[in-house]
N, CA, C and O atoms as CSV, one atom per row, in Angstrom:
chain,resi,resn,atom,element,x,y,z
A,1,UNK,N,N,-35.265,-130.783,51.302
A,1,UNK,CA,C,-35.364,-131.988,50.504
A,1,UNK,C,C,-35.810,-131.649,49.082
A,1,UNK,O,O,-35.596,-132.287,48.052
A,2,UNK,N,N,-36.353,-130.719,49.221
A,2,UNK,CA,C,-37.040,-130.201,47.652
A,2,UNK,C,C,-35.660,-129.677,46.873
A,2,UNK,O,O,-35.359,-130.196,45.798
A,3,UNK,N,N,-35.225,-129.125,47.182
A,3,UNK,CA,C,-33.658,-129.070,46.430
A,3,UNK,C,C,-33.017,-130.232,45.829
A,3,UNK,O,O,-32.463,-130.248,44.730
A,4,UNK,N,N,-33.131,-131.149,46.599
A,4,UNK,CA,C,-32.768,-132.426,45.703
A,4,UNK,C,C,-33.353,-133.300,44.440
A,4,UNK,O,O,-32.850,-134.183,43.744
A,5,UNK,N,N,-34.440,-132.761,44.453
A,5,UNK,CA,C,-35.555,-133.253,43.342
A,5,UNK,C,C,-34.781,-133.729,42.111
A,5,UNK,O,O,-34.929,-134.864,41.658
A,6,UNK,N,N,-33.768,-132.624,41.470
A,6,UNK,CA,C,-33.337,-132.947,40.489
A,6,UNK,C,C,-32.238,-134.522,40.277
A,6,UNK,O,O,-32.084,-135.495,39.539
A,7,UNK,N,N,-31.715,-133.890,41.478
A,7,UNK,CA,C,-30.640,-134.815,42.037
A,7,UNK,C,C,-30.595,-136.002,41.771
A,7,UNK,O,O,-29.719,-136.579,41.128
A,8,UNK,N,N,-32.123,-136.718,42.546
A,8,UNK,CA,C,-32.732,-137.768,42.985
A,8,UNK,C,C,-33.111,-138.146,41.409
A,8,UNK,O,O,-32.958,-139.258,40.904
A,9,UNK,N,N,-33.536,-137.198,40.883
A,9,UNK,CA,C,-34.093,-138.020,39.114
A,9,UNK,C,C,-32.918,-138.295,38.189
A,9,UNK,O,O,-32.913,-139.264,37.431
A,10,UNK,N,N,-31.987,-137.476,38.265
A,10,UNK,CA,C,-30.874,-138.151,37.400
A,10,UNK,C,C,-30.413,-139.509,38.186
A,10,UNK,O,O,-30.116,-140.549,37.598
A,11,UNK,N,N,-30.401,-139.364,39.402
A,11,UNK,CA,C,-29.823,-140.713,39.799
A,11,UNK,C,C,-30.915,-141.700,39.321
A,11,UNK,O,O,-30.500,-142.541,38.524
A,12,UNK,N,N,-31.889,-141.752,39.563
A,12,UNK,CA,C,-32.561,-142.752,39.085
A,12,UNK,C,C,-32.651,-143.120,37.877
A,12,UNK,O,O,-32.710,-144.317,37.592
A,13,UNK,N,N,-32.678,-142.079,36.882
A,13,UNK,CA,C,-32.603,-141.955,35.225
A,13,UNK,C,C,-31.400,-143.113,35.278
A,13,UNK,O,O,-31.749,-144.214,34.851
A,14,UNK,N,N,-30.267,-143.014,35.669
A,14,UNK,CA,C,-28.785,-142.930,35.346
A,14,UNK,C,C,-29.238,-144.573,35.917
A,14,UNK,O,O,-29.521,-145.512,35.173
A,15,UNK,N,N,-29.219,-144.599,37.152
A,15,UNK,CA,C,-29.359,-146.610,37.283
A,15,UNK,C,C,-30.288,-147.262,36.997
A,15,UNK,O,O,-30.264,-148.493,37.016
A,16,UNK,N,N,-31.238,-146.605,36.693
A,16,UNK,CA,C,-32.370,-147.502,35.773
A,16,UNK,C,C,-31.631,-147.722,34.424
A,16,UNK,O,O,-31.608,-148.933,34.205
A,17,UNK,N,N,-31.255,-147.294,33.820
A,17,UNK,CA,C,-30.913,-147.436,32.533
A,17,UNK,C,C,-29.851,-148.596,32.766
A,17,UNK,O,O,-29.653,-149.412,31.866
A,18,UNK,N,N,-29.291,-148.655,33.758
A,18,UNK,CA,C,-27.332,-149.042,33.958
A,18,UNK,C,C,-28.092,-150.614,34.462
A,18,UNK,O,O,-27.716,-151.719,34.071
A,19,UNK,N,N,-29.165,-150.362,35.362
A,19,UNK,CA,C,-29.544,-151.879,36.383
A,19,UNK,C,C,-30.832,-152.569,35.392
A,19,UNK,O,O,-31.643,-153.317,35.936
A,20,UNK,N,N,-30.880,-152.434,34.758
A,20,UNK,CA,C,-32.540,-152.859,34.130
A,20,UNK,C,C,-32.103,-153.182,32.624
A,20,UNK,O,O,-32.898,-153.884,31.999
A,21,UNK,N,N,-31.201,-152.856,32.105
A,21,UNK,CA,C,-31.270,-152.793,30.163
A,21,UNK,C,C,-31.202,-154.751,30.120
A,21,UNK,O,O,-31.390,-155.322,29.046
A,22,UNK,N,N,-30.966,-155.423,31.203
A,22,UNK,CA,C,-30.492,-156.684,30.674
A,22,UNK,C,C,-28.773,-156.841,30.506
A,22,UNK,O,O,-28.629,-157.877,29.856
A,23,UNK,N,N,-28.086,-156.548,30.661
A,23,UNK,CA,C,-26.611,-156.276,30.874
A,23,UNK,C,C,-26.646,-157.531,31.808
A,23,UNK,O,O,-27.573,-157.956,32.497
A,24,UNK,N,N,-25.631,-157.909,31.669
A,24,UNK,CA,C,-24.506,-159.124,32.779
A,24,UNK,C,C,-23.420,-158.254,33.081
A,24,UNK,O,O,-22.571,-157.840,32.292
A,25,UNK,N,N,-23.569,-157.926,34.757
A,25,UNK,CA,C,-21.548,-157.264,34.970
A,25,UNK,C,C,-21.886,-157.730,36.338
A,25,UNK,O,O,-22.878,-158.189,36.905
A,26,UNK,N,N,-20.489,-157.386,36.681
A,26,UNK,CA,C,-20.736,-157.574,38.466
A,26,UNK,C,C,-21.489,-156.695,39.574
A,26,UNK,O,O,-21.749,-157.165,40.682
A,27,UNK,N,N,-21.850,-155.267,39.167
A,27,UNK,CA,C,-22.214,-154.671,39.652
A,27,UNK,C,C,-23.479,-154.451,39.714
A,27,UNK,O,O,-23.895,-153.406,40.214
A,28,UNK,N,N,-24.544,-155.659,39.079
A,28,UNK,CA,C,-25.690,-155.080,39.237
A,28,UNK,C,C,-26.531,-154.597,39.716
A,28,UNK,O,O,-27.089,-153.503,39.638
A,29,UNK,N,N,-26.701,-155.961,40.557
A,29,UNK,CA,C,-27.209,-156.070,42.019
A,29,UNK,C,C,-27.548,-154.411,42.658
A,29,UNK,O,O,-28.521,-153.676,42.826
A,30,UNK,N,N,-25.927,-154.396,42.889
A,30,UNK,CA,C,-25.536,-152.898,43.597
A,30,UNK,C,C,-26.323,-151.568,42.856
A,30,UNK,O,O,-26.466,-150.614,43.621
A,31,UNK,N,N,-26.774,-151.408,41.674
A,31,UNK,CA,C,-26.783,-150.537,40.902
A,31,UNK,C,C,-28.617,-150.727,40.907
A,31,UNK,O,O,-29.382,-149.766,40.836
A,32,UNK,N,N,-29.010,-152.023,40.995
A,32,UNK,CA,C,-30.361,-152.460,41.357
A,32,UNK,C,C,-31.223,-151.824,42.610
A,32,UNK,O,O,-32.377,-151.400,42.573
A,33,UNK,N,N,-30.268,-151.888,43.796
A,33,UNK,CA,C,-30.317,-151.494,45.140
A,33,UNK,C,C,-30.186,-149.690,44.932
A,33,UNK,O,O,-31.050,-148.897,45.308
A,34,UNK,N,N,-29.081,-149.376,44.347
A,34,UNK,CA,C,-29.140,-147.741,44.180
A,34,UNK,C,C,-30.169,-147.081,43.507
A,34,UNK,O,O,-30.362,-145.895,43.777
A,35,UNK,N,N,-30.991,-147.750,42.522
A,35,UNK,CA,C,-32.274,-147.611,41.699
A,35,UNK,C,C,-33.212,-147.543,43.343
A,35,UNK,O,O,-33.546,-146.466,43.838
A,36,UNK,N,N,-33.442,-148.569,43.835
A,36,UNK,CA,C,-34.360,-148.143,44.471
A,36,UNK,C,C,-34.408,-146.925,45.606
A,36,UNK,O,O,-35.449,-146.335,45.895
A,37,UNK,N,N,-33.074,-146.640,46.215
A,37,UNK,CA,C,-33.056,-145.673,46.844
A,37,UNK,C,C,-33.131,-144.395,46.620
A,37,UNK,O,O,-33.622,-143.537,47.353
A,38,UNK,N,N,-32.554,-144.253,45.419
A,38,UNK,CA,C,-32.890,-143.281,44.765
A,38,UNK,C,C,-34.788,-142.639,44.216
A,38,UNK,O,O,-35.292,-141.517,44.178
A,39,UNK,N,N,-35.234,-143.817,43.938
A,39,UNK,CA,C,-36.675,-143.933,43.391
A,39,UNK,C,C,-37.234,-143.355,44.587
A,39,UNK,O,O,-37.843,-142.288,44.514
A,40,UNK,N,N,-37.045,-144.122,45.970
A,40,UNK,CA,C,-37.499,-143.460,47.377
A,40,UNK,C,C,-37.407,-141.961,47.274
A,40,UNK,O,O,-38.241,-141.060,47.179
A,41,UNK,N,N,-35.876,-142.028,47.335
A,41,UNK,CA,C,-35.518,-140.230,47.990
A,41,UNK,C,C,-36.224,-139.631,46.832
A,41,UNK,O,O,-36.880,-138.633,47.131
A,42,UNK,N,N,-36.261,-140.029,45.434
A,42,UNK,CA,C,-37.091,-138.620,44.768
A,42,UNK,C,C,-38.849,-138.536,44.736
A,42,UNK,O,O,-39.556,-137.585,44.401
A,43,UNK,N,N,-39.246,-139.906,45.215
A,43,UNK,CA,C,-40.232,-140.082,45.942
A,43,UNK,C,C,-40.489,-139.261,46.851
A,43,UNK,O,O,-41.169,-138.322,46.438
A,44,UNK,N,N,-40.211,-139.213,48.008
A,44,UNK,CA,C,-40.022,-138.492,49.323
A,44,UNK,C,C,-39.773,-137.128,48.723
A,44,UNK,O,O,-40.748,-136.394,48.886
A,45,UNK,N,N,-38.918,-136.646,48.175
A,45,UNK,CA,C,-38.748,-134.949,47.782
A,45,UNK,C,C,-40.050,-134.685,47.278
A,45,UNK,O,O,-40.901,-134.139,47.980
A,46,UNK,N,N,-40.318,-135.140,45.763
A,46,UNK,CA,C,-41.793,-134.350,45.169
A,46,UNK,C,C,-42.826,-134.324,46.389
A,46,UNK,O,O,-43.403,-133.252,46.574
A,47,UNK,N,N,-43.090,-135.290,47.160
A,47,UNK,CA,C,-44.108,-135.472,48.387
A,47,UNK,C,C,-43.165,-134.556,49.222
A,47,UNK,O,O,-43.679,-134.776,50.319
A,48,UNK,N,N,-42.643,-134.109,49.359
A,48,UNK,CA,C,-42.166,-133.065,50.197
A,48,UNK,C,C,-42.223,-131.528,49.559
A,48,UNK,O,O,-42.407,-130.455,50.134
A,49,UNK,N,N,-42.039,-131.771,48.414
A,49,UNK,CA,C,-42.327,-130.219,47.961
A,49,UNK,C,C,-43.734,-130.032,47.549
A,49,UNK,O,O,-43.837,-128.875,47.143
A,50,UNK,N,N,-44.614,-130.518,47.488
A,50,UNK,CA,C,-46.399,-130.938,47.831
A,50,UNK,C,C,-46.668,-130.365,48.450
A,50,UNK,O,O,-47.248,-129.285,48.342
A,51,UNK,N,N,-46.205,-131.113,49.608
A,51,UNK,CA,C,-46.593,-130.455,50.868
A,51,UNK,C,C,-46.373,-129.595,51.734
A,51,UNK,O,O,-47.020,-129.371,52.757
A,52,UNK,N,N,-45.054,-128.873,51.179
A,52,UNK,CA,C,-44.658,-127.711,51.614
A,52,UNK,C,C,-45.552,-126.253,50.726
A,52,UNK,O,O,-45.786,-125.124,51.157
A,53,UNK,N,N,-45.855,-126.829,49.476
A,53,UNK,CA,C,-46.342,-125.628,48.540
A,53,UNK,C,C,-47.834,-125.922,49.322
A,53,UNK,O,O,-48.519,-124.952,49.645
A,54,UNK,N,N,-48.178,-126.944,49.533
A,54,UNK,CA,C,-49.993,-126.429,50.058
A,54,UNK,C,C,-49.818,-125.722,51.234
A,54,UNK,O,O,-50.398,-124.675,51.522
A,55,UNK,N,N,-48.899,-126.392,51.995
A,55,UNK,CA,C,-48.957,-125.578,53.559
A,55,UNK,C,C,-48.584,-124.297,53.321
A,55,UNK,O,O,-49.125,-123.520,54.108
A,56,UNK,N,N,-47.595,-123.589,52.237
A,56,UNK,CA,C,-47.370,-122.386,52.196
A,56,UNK,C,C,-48.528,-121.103,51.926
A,56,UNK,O,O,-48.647,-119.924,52.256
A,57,UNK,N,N,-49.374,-122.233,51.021
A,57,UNK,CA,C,-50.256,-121.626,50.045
A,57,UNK,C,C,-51.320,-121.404,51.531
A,57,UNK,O,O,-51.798,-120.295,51.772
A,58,UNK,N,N,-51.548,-122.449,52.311
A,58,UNK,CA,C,-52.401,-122.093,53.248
A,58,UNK,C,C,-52.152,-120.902,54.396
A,58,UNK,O,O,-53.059,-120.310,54.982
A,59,UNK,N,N,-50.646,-120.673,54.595
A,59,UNK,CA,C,-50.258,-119.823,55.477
A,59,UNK,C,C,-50.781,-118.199,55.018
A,59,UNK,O,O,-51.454,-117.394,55.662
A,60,UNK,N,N,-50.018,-118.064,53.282
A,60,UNK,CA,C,-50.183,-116.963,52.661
A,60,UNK,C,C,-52.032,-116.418,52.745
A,60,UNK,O,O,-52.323,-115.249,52.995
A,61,UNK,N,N,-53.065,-117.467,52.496
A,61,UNK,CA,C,-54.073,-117.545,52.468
A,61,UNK,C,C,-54.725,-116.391,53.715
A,61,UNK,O,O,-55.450,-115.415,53.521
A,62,UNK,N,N,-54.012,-117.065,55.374
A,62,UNK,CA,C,-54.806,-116.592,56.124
A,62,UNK,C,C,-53.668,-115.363,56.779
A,62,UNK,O,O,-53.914,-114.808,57.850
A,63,UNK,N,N,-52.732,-115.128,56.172
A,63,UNK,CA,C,-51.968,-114.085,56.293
A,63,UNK,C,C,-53.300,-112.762,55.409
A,63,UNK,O,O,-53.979,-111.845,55.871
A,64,UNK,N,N,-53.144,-113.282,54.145
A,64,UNK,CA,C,-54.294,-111.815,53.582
A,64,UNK,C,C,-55.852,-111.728,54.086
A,64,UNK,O,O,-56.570,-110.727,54.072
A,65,UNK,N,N,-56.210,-113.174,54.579
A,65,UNK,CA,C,-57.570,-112.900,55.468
A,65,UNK,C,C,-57.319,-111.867,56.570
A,65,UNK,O,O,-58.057,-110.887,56.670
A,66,UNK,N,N,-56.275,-112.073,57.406
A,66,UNK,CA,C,-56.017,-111.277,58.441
A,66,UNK,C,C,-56.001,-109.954,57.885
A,66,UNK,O,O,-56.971,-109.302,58.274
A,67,UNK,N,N,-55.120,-109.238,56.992
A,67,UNK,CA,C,-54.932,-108.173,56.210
A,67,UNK,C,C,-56.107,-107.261,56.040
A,67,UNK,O,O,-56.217,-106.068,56.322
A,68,UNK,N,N,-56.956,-108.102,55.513
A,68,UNK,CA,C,-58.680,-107.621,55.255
A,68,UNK,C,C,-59.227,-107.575,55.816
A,68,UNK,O,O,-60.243,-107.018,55.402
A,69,UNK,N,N,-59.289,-107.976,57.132
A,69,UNK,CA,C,-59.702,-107.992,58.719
A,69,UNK,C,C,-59.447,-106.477,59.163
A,69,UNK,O,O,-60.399,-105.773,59.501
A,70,UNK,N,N,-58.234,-106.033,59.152
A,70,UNK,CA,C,-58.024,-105.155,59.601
A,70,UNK,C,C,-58.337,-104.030,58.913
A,70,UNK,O,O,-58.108,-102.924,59.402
């Protein structure tokens, strides 16, 4: 999911700008709804790459405790 990070922010960049400026078209709505899913999924990625870098950071941690143990 962390791979998508970027992904997820241009999409949101891209329909925030398109669903929000005040514009009248037919598609807003739709483009309103894609704003928020997007906002989620790049939501969900940064909180996913969080929490993958602490848990890593914790693994590496007691990987070199062990090291020095021995």
């Amino acid at each position: 999911m962390k791979n998508y990070t970027k992904h997820f922010l241009i999409g949101t960049v891209v329909t925030l700008a398109l669903g929000f400026t005040g514009l009248e078209y037919m598609g807003d709505t739709i483009v309103r709804f894609m704003f928020l899913i997007f906002a989620i999924g790049l939501f969900i990625s940064c909180l996913d790459a969080v929490l993958i870098s602490k848990r890593m950071h914790r693994i590496r941690v007691k990987e070199k405790a062990k090291d020095v143990r021995k």
